[in-house]
Residue frames as a rotation matrix with the C-alpha (Angstrom) as fourth column:
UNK 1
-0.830 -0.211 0.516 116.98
0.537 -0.053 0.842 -19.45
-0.150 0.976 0.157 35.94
UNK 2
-0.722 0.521 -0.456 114.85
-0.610 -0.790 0.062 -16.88
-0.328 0.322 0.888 34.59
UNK 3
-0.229 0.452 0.862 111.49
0.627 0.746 -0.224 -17.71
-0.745 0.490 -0.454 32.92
UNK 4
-0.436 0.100 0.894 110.33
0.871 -0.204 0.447 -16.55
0.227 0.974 0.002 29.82
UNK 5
0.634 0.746 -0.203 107.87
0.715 -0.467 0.520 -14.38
0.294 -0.475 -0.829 31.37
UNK 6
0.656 -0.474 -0.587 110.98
0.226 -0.619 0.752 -12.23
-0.720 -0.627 -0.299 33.44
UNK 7
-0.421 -0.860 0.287 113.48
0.754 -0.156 0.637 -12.07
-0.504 0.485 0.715 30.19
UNK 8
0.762 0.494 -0.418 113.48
0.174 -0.778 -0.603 -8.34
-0.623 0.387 -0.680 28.40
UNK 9
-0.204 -0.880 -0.429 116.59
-0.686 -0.184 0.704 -8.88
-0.698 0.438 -0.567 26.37
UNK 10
0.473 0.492 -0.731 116.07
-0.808 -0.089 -0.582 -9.63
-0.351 0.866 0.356 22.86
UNK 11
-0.153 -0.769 -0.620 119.11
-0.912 0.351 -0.211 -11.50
0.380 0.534 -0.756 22.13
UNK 12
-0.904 -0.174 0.391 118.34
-0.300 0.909 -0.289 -14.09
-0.305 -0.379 -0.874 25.28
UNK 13
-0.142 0.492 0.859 115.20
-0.253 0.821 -0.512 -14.87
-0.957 -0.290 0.007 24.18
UNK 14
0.525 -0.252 -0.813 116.04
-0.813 0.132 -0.566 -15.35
0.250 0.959 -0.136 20.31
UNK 15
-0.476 -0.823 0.311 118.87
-0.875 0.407 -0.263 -17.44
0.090 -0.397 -0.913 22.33
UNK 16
-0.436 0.624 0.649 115.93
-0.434 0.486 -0.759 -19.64
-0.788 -0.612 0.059 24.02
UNK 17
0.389 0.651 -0.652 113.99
-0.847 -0.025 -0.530 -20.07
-0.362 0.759 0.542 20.85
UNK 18
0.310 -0.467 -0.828 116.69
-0.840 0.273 -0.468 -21.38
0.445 0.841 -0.308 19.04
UNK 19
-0.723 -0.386 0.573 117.80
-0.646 0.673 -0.361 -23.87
-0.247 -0.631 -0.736 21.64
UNK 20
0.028 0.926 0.377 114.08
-0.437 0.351 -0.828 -24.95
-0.899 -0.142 0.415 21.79
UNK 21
0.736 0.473 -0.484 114.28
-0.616 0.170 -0.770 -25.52
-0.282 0.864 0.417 17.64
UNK 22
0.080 -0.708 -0.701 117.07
-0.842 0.329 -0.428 -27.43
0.533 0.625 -0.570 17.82
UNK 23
-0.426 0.060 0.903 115.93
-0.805 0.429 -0.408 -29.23
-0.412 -0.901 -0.134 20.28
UNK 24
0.167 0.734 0.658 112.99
-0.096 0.677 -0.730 -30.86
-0.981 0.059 0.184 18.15
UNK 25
-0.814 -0.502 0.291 114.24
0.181 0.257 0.949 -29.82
-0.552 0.826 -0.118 14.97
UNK 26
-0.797 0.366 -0.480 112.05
-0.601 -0.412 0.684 -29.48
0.052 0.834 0.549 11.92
UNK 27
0.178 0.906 0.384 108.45
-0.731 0.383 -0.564 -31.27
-0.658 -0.181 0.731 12.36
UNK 28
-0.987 -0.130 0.094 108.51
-0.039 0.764 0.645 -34.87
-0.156 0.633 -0.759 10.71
UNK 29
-0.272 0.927 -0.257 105.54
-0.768 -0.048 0.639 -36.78
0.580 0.371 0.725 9.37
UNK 30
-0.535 0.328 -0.778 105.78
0.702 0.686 -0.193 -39.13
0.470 -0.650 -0.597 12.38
UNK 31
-0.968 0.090 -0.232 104.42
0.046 -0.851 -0.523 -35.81
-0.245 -0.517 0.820 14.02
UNK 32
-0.371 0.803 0.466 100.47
0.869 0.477 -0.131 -35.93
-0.327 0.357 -0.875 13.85
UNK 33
0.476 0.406 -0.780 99.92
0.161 -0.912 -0.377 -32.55
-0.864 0.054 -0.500 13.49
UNK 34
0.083 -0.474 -0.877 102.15
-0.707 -0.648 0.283 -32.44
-0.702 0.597 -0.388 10.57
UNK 35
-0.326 -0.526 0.786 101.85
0.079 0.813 0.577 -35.73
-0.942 0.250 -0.224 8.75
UNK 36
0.472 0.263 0.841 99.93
0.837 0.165 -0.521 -34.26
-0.276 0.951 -0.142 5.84
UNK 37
0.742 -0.133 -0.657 102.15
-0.308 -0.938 -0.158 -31.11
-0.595 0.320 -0.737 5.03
UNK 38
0.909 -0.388 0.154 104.67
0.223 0.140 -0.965 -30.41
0.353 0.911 0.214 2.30
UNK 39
0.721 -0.687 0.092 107.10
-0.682 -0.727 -0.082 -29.42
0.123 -0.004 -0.992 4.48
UNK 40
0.164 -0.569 0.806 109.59
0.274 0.811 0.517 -32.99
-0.948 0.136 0.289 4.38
UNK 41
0.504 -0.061 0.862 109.26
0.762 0.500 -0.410 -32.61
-0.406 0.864 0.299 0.72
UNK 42
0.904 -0.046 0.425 110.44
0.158 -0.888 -0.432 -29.30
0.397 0.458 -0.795 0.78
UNK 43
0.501 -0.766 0.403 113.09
-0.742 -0.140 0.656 -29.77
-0.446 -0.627 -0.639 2.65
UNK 44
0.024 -0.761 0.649 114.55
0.247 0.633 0.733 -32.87
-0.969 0.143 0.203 1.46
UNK 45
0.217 -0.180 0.959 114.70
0.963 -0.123 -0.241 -31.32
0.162 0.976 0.146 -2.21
UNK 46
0.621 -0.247 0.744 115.86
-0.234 -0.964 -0.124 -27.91
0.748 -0.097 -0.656 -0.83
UNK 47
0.506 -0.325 -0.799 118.83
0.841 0.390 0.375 -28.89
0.189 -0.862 0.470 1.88
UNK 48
-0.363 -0.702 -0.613 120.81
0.927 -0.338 -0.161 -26.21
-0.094 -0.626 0.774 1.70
UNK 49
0.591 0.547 0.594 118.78
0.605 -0.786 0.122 -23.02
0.533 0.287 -0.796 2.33
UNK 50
-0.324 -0.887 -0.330 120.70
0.784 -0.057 -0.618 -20.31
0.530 -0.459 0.713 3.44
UNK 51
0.158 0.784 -0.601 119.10
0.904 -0.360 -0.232 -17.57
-0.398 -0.506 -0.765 5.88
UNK 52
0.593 0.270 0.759 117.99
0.543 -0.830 -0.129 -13.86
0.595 0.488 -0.639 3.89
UNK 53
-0.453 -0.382 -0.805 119.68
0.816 -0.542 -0.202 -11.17
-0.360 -0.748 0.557 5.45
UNK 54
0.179 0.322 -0.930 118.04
0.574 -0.801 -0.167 -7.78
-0.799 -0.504 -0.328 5.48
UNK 55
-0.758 -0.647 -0.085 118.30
0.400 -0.563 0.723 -4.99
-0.516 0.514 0.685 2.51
UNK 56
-0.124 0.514 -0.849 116.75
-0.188 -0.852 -0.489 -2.57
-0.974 0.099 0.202 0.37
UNK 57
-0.850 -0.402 0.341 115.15
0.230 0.300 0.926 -3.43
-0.475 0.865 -0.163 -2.24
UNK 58
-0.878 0.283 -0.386 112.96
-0.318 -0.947 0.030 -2.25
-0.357 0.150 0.922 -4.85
UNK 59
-0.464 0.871 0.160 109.54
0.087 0.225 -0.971 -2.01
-0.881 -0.437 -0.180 -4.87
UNK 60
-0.870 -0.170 0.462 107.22
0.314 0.531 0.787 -3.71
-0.380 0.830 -0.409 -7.66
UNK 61
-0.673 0.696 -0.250 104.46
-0.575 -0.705 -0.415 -0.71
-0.465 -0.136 0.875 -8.22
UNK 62
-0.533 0.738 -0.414 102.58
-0.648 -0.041 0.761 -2.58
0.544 0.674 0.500 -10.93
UNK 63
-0.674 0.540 -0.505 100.94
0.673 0.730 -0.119 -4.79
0.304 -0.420 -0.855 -7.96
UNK 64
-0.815 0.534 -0.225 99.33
-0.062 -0.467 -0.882 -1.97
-0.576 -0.705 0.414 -6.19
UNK 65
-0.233 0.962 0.145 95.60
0.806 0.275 -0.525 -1.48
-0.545 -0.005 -0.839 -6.29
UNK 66
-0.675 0.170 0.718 94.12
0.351 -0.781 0.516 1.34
0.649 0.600 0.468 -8.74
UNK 67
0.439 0.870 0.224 92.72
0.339 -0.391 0.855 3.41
0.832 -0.300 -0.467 -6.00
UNK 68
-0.220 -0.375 0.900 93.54
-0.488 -0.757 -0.435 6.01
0.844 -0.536 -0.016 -3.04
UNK 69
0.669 0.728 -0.146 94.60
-0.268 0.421 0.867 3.84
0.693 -0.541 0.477 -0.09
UNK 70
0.258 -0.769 0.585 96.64
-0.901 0.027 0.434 3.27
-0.349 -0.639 -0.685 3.19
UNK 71
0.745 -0.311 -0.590 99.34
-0.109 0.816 -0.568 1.11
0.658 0.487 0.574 2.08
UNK 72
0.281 -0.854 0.438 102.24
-0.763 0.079 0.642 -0.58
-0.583 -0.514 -0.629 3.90
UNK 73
0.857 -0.314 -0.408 104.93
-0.050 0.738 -0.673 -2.56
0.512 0.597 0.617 1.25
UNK 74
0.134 -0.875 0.465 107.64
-0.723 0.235 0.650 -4.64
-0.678 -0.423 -0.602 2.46
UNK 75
0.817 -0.195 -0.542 109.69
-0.549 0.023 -0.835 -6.19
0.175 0.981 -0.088 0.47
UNK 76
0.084 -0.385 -0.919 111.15
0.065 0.922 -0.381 -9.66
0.994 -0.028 0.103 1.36
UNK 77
0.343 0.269 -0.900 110.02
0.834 0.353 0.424 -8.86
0.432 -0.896 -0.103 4.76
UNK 78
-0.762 -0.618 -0.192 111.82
0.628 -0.778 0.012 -5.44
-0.157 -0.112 0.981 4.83
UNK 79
0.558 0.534 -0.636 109.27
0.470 -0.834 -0.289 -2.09
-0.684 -0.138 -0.716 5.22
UNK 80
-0.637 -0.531 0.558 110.38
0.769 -0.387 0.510 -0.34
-0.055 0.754 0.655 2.09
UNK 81
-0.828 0.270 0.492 106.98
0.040 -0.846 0.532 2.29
0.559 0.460 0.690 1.80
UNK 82
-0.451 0.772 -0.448 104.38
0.591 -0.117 -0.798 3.40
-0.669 -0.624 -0.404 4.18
UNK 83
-0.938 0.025 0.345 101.86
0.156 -0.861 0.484 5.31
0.309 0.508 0.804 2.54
UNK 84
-0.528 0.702 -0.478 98.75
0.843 0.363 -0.398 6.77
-0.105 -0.613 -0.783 4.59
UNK 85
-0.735 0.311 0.603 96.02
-0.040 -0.907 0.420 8.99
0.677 0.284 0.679 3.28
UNK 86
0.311 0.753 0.579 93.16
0.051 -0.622 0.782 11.50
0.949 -0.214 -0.231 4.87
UNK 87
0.362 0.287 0.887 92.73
-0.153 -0.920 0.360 12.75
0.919 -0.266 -0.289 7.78
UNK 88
0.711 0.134 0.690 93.87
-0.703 0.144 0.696 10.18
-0.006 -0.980 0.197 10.14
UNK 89
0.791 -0.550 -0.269 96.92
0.187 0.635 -0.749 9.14
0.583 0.542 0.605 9.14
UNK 90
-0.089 -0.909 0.407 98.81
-0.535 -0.301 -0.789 10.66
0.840 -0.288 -0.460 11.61
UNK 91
0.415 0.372 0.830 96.93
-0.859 0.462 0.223 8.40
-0.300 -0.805 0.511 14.13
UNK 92
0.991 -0.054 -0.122 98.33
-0.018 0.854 -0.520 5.46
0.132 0.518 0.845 12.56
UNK 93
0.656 -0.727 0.202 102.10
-0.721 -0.525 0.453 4.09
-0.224 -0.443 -0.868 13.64
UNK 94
0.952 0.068 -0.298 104.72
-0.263 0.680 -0.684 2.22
0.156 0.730 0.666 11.84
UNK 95
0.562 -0.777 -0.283 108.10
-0.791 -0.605 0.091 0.87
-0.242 0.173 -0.955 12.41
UNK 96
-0.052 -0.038 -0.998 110.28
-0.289 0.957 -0.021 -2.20
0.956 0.287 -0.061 12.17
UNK 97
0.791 0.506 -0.344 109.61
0.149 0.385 0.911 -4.90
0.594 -0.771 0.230 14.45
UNK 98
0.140 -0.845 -0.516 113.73
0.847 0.373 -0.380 -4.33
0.513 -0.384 0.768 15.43
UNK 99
-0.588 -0.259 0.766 113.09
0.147 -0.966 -0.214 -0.79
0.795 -0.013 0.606 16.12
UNK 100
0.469 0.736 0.489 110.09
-0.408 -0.310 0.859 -1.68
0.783 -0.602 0.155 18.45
UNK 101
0.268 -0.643 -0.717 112.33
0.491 0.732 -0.472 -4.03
0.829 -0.226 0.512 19.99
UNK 102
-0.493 -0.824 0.279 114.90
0.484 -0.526 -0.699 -1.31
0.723 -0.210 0.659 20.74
UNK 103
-0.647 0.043 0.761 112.03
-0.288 -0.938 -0.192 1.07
0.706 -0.343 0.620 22.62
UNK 104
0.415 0.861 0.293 109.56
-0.806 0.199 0.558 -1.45
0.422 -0.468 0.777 24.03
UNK 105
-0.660 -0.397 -0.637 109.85
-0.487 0.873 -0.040 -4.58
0.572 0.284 -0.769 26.11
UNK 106
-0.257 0.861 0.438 106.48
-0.963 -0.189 -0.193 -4.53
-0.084 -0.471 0.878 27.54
UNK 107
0.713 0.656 -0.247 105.09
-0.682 0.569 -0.459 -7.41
-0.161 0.496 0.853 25.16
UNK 108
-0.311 -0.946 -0.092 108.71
-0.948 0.316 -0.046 -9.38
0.073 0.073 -0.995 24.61
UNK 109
-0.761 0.036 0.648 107.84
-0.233 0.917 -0.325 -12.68
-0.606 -0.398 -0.689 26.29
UNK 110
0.037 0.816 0.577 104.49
-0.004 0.578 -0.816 -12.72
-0.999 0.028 0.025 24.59
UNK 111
0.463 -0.603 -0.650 106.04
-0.652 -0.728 0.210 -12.03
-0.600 0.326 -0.730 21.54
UNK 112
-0.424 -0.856 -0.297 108.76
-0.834 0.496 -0.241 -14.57
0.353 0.145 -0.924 21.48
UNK 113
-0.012 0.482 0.876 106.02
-0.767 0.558 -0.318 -17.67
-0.642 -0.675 0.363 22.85
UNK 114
-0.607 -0.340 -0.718 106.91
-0.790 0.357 0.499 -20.69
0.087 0.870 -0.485 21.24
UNK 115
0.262 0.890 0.373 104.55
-0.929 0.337 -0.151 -22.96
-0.260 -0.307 0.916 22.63
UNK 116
-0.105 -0.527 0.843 106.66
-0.198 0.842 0.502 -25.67
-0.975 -0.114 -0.192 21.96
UNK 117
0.956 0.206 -0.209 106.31
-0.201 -0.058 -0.978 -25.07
-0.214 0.977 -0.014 17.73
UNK 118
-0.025 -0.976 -0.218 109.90
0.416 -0.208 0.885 -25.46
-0.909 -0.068 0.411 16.21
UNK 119
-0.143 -0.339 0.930 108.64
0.969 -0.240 0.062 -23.86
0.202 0.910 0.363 13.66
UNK 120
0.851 0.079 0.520 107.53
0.001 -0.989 0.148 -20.43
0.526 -0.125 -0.841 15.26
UNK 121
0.521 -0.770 -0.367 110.84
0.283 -0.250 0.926 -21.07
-0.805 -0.587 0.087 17.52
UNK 122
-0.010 -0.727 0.686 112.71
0.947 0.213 0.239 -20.98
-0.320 0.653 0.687 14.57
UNK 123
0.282 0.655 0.701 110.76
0.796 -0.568 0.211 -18.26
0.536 0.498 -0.681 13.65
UNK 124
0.820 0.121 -0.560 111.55
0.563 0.009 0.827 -16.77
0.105 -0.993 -0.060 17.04
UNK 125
0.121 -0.988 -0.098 115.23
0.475 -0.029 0.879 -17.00
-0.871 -0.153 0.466 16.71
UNK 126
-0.338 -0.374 0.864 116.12
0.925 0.036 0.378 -15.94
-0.172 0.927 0.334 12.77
UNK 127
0.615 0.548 0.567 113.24
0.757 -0.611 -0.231 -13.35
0.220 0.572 -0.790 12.32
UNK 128
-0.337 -0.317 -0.887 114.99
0.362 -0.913 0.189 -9.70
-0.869 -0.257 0.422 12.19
UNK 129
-0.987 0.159 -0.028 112.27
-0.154 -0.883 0.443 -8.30
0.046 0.442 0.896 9.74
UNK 130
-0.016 0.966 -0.258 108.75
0.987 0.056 0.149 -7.97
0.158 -0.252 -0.955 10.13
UNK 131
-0.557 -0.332 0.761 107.01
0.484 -0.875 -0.027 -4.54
0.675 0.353 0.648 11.35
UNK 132
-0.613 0.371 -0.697 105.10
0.781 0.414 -0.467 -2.94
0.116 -0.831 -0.543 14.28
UNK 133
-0.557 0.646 0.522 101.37
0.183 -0.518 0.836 -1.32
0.810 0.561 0.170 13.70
UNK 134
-0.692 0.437 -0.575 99.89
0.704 0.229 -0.673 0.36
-0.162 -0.870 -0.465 15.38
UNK 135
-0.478 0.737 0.478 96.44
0.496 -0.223 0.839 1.86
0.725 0.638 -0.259 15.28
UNK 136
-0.976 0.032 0.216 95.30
-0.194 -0.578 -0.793 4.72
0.099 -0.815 0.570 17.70
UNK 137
-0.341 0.902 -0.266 91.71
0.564 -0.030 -0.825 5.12
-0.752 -0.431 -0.498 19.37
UNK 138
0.402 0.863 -0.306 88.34
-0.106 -0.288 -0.952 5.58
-0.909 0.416 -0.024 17.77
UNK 139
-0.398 -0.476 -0.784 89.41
-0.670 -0.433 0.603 4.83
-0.626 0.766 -0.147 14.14
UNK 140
0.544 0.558 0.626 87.74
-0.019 0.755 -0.656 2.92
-0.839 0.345 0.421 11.24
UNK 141
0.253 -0.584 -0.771 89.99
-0.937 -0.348 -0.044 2.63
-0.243 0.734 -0.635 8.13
UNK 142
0.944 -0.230 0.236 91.19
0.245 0.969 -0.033 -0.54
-0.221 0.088 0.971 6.01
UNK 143
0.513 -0.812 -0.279 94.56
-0.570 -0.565 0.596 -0.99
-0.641 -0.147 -0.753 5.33
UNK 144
0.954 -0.192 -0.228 96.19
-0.040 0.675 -0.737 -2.74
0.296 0.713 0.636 2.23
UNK 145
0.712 -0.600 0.365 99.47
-0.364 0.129 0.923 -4.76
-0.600 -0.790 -0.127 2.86
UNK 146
0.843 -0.210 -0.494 101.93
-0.485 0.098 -0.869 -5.43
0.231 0.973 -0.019 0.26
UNK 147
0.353 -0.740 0.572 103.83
-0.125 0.569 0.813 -8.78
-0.927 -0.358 0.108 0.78
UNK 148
0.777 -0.045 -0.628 106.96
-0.627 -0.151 -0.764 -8.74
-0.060 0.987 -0.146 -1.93
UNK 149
0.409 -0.903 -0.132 109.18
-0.434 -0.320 0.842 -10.92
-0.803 -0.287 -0.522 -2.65
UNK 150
0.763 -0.096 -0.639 111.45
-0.646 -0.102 -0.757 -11.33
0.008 0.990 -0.139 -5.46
UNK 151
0.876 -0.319 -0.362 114.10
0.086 0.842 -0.533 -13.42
0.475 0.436 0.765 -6.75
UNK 152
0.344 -0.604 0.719 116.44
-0.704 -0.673 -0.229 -11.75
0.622 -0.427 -0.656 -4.42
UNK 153
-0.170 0.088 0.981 115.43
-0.903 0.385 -0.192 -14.49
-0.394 -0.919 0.014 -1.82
UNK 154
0.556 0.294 -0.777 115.71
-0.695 0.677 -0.241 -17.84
0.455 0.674 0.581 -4.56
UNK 155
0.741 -0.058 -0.669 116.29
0.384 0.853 0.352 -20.90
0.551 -0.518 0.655 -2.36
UNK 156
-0.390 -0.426 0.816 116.67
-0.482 -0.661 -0.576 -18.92
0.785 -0.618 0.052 0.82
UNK 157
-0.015 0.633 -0.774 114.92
0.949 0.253 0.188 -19.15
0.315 -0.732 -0.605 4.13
UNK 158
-0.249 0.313 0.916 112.88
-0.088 -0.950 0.300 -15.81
0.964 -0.006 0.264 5.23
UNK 159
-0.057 0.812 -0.580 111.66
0.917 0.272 0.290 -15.24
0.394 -0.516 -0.761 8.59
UNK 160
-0.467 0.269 0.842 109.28
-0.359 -0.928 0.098 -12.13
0.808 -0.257 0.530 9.45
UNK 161
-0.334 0.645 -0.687 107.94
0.867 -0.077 -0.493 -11.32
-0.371 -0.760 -0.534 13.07
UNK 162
-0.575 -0.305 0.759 105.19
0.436 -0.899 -0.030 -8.49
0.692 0.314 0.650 13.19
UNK 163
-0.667 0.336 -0.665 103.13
0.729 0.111 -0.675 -7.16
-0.153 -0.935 -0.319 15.81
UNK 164
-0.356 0.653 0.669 99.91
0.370 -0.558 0.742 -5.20
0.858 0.512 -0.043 15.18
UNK 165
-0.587 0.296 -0.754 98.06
0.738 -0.186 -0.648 -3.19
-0.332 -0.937 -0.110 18.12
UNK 166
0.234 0.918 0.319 94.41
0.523 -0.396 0.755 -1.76
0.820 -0.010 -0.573 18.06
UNK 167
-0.988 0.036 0.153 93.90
-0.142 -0.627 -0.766 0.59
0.068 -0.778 0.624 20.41
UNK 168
-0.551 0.830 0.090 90.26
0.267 0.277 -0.923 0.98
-0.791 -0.484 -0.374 22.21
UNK 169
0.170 0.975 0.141 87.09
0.267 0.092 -0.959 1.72
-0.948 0.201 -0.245 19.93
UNK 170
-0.587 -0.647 -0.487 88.82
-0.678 0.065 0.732 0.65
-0.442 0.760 -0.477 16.55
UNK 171
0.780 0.540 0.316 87.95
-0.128 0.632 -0.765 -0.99
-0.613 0.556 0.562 13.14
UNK 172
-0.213 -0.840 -0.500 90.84
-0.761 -0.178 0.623 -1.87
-0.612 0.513 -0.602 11.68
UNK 173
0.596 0.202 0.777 90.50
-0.007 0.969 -0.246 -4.17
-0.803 0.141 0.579 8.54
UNK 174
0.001 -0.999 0.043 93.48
-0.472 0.037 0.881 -5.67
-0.882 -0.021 -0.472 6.96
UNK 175
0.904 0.334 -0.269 93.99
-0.417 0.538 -0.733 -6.90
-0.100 0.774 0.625 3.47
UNK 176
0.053 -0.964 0.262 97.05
-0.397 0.221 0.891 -8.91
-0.917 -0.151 -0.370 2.99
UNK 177
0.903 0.274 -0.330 98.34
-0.380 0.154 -0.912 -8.91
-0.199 0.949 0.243 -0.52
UNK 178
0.277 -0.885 -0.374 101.08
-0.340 -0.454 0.824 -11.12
-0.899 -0.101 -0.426 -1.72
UNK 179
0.853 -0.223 -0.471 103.26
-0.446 0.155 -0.881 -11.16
0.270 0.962 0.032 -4.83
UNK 180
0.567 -0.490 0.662 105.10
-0.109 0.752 0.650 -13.98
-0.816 -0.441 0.373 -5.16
UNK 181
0.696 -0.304 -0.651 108.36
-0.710 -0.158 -0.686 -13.49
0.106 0.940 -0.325 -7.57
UNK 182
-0.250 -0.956 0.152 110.43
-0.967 0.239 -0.088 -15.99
0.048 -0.169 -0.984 -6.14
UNK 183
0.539 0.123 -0.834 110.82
-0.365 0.925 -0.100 -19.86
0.759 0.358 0.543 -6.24
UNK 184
0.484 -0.228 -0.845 111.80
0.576 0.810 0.111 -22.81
0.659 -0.540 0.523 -3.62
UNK 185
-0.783 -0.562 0.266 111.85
-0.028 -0.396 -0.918 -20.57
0.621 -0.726 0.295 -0.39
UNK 186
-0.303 0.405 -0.863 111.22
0.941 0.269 -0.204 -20.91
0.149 -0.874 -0.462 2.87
UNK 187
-0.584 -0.013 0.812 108.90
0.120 -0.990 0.070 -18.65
0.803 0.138 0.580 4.25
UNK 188
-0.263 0.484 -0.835 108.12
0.952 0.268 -0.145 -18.16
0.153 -0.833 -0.531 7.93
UNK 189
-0.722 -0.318 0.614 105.77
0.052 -0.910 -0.410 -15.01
0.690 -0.264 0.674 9.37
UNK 190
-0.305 0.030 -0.952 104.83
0.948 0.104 -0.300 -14.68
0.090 -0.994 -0.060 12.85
UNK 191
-0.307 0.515 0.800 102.05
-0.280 -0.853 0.441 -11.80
0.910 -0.089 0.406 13.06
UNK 192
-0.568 0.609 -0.553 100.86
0.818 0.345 -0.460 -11.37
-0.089 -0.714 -0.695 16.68
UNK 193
-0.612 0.332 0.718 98.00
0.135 -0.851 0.508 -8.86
0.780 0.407 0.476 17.04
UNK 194
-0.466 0.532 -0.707 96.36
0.858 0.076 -0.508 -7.70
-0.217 -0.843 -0.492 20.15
UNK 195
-0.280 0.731 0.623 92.60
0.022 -0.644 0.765 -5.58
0.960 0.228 0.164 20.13
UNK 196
-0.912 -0.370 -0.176 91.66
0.256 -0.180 -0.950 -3.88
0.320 -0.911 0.259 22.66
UNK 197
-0.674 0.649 -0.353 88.57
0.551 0.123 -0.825 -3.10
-0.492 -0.751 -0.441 24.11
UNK 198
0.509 0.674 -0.536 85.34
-0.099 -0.573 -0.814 -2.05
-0.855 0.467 -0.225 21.68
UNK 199
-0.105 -0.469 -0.877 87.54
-0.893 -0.343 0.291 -2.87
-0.437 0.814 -0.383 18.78
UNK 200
0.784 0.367 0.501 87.02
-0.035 0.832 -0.554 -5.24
-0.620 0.417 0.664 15.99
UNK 201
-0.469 -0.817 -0.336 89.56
-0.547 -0.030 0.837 -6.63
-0.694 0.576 -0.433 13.25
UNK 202
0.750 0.244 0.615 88.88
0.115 0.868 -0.483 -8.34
-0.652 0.433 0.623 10.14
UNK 203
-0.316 -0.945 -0.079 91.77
-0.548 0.114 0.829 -9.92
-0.774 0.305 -0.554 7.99
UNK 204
0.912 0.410 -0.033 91.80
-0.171 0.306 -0.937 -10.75
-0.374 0.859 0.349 4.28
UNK 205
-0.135 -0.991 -0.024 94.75
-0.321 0.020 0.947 -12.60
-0.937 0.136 -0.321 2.86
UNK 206
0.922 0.152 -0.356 95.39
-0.383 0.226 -0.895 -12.84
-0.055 0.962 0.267 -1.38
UNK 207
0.272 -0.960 -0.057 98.02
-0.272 -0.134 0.953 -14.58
-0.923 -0.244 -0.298 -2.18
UNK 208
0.614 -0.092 -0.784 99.89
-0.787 0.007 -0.617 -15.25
0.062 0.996 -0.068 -5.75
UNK 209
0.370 -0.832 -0.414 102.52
-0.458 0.224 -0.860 -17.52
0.808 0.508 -0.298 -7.57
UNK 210
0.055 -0.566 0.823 103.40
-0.901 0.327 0.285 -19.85
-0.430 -0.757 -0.492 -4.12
UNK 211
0.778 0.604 -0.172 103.55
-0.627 0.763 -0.157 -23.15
0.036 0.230 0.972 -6.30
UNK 212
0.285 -0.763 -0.580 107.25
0.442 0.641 -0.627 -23.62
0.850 -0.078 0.520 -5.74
UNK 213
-0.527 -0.684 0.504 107.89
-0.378 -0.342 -0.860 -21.95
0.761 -0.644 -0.078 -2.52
UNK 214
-0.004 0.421 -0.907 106.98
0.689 0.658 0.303 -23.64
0.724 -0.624 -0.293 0.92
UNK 215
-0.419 -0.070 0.905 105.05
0.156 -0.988 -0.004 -20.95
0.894 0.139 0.425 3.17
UNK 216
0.199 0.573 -0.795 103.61
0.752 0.430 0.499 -20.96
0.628 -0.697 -0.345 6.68
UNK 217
-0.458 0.004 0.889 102.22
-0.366 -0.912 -0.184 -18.18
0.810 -0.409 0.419 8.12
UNK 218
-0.593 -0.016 -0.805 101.50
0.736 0.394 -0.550 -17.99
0.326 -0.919 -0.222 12.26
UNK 219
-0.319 0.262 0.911 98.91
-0.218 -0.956 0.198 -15.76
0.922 -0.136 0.362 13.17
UNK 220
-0.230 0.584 -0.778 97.47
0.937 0.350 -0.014 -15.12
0.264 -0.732 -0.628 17.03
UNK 221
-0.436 -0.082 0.896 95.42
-0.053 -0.992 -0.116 -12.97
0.899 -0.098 0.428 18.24
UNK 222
-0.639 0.168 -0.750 94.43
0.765 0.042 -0.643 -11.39
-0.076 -0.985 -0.156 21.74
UNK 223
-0.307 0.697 0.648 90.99
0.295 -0.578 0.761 -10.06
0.905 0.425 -0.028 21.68
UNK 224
-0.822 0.230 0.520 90.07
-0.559 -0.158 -0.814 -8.13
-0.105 -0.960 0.258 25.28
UNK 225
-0.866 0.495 0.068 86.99
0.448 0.830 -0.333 -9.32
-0.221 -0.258 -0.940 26.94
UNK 226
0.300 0.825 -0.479 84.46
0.087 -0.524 -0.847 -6.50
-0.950 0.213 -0.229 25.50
UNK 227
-0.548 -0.414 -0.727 86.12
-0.542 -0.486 0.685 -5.93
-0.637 0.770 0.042 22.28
């Protein structure tokens, strides 16, 4: 049997994942790591979530910021508008995470690492939006993120994977804005982000309106050994 490590086919390790989350299932509060979260309560007063599927929808301008700046908005986990100003914008690279999928399978295994979570397996298996950044050499620039999501996704379940990449002597620093229009949804996203040598990140997250929706966000990063 393969290991994780030798699989480059999306589907089998989405395949794996899921096995893995049904294996353990949703985290209980006999679980120590999980005995003070909200997720039980969210779940047993939300049973039947059904899983988002994918679409175009439309994008809520009156969040943006009042000022000339690289933006990326997605919209219920869906890339809906890139927008990148001055001179280095063409150094900057965007696509979905299903499109990197399709051209890369370099990073796959680390990727798809579930570390025995059943919630990033889940996460693992379901996600088919999210987006993959990437940031060429020698660049300093922040970037504003625009998480939307709207009533589209009312008692749903969401899950985004995305994958960020620094290149060498980078600053990349990340605001993460979201706008929360929606109510009693799950929301899983699964950001890995790997910096490479001489590069630094810093990551700011705002978030709005999450008092009825039950959210958990996975972040890792992989910082070289000079960076």
């Amino acid at each position: 049997m393969n290991t994780i490590t030798d699989i480059k086919e999306v589907s089998e390790l989405r395949a794996i994942s899921l096995n893995l989350f049904n294996k353990y299932g949703f985290p209980t509060k006999k679980d120590e790591d999980w005995k003070k979260s909200t997720l039980n309560n969210f779940l047993e007063n939300n049973k039947k979530l059904e899983i988002y599927k994918d679409n175009n929808e439309t994008i809520y301008d009156k969040a943006f910021e009042n000022f000339n700046h690289n933006k990326i908005i997605t919209v219920n986990g869906l890339v809906q508008k890139i927008e990148f100003v001055g001179k280095d914008k063409d150094k900057l690279i965007i696509t979905t995470i299903n499109e990197y999928y399709k051209k890369n399978n370099k990073y796959l295994s680390k990727l798809f690492s579930n570390k025995k979570n059943p919630l990033v397996a889940a996460n693992n298996a379901l996600a088919t939006s999210g987006f993959y950044l990437e940031i060429k050499d020698n660049l300093d620039l922040p970037i504003i993120i625009y998480h939307q999501f709207n009533s589209k996704i009312d008692q749903m379940q969401l899950h985004q994977k995305n994958y960020i990449y620094i290149n060498k002597n980078s600053k990349a620093v990340l605001f993460e804005k979201f706008i929360n229009e929606n109510i009693k949804t799950f929301i899983s996203i699964n950001t890995n982000i790997d910096v490479e040598k001489n590069s630094h990140i810093k990551n700011y997250i705002l978030n709005s309106h999450n008092t009825e929706n039950c959210i958990f966000r996975f972040k890792k990063v992989n910082i070289a050994a000079s960076a």
